[in-house]
C-alpha positions as CSV (number, residue, x, y, z in Angstrom):
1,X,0.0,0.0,0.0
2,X,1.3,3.3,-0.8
3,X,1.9,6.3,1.3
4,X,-1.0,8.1,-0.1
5,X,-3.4,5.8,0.8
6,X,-2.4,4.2,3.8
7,X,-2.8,8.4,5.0
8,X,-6.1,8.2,3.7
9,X,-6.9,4.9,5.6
10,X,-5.0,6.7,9.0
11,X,-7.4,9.6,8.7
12,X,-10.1,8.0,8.1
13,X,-10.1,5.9,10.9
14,X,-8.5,8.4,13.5
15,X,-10.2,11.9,12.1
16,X,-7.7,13.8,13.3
17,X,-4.5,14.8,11.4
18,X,-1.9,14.5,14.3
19,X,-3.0,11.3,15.4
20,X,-3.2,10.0,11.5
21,X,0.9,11.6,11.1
22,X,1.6,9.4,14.5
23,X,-0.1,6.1,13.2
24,X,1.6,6.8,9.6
25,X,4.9,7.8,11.2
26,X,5.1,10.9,8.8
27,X,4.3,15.0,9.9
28,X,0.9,15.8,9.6
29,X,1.8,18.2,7.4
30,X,2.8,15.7,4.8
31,X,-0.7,13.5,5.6
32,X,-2.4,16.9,5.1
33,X,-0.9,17.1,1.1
34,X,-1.6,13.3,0.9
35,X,-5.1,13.7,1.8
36,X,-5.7,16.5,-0.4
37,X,-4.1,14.8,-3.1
38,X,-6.4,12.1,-3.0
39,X,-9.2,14.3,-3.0
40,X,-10.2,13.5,1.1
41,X,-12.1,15.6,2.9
42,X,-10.0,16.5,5.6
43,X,-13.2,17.8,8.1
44,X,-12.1,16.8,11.7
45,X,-14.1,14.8,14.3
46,X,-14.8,18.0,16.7
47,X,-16.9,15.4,19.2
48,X,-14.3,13.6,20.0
49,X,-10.9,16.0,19.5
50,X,-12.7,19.6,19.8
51,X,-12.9,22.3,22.3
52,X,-15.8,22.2,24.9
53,X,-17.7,24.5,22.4
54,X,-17.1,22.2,19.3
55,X,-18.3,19.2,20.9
56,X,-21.4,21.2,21.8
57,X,-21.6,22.3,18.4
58,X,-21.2,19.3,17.0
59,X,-23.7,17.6,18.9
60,X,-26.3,20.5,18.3
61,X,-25.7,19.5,14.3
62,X,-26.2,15.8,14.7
63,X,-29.8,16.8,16.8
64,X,-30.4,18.9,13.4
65,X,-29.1,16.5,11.3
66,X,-31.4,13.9,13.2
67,X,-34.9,16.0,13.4
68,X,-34.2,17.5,9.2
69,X,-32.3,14.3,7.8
70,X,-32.4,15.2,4.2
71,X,-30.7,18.1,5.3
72,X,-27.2,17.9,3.3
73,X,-24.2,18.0,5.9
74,X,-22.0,20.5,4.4
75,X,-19.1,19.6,7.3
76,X,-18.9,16.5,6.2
77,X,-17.3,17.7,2.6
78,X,-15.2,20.5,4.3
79,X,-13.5,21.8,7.6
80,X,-15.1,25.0,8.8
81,X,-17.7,25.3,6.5
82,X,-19.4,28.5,5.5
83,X,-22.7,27.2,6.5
84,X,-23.6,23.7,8.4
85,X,-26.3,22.2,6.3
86,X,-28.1,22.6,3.0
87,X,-31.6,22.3,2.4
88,X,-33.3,22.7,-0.7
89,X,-30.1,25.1,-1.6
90,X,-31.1,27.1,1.3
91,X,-27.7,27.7,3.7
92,X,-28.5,26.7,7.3
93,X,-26.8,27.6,9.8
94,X,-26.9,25.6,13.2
95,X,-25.9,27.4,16.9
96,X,-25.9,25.9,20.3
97,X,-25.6,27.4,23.6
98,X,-26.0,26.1,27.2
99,X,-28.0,27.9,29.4
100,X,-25.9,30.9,31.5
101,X,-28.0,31.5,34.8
102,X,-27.3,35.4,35.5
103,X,-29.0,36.0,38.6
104,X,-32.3,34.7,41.0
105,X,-34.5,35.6,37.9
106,X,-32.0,35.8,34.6
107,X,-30.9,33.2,32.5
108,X,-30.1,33.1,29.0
109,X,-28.8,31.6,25.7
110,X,-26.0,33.3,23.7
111,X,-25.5,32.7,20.0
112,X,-22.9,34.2,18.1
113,X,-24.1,35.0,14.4
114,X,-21.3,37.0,13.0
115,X,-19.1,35.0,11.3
116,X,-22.1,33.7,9.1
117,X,-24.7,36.4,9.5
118,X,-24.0,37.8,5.7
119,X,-24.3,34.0,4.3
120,X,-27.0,31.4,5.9
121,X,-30.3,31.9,5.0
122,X,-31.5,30.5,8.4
123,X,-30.1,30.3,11.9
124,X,-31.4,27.1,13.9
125,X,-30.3,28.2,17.6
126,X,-30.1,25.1,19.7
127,X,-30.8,26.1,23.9
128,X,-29.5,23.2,26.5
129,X,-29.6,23.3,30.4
130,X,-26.9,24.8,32.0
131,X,-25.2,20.8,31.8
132,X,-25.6,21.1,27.9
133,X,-27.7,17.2,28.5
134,X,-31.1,18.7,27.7
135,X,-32.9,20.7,24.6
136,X,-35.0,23.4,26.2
137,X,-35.0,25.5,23.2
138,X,-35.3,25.9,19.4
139,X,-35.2,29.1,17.3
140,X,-35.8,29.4,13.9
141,X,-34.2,32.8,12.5
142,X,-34.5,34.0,9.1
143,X,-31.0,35.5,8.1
144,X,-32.6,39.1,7.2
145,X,-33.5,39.0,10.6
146,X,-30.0,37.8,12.0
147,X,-28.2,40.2,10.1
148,X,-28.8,43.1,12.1
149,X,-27.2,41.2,14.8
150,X,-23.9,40.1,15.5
151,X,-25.3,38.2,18.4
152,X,-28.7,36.7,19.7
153,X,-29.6,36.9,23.1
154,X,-32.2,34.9,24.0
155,X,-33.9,34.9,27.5
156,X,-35.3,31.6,29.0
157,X,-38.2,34.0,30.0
158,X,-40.4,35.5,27.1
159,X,-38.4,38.3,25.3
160,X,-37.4,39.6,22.2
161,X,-36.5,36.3,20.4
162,X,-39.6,34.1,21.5
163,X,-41.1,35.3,18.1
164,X,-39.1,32.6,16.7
165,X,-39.5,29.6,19.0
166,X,-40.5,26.4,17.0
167,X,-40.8,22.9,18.0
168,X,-38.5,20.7,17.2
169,X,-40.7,18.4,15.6
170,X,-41.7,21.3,13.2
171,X,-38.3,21.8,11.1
172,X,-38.2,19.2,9.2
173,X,-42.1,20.2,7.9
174,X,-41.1,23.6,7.5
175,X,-37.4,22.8,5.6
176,X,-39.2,20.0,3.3
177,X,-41.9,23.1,2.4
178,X,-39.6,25.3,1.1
179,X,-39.3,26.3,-2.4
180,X,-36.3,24.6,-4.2
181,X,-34.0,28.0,-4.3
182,X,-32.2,29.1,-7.4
């Protein structure tokens, strides 16, 4: 087997470049050129290497990915995506945030929508308990609306952003309604 592939076999099984360099014996810098080479999508496994904020992340995309599955995983095909998913060539965007308990009667979810606020088309904002174990909230945010924003503040009491509460079980009946876009 050649170098090439047995990087590509390495990565594949490990999902992490330094760890793939370690099993190949070679820098990861090399397995990153082999990889490429072969035309591998060199994406990560942020569950099980990233930080405390991927693996929340991540695991808010696999609930997405698990209430919308037609929804196209676009971090599957590339690290660091512009958007998370495609649906019907609409960019969705998926945050998560545990819940931050500011005082006796305060408590909120956080969401930063600035990196991506120019290019989804809809943010899905993921709320967990304070544990991240536990949904306890899902917003639906058209990307007009986000753009004004570089953030979304969303209090566990009613405010602002409760316009755009949703189910869960009611994404996947609104994503599979929309218009193919063009």
């Amino acid at each position: 087997m050649d170098v090439q592939q047995q990087c590509v076999n390495a990565y594949r099984q490990h999902q992490n470049l330094k760890v793939a360099a370690q099993d190949v014996g070679i820098p990861w810098q090399t397995v990153y050129v082999h990889l490429r080479n072969a035309g591998e999508p060199v994406t990560g496994n942020k569950l099980k290497y990233g930080s405390e904020s991927d693996r929340l992340a991540a695991k808010a995309e696999r609930i997405f990915l698990g209430l919308v599955p037609f929804a196209e995983d676009q971090n599957t095909r590339q690290f660091q995506s512009k958007v998370d998913f495609l649906v019907r060539g609409f960019g969705i965007d998926v945050k998560a945030s545990r819940l931050k308990i500011q005082g006796p009667n305060s408590s909120r979810w956080m969401y930063s929508v600035k990196k991506q606020e120019a290019i989804a088309d809809f943010f899905v904002c993921l709320g967990f308990d304070s544990e991240a174990e536990t949904l306890e909230s899902v917003l639906l945010v058209p990307g007009e609306i986000a753009r004004m924003h570089t953030t979304i503040s969303h209090s566990s009491r009613r405010g602002k952003w409760s316009d755009y509460l949703v189910s869960p079980a009611d994404l996947a009946p609104f994503f599979a309604a929309l218009p193919s876009k063009s």
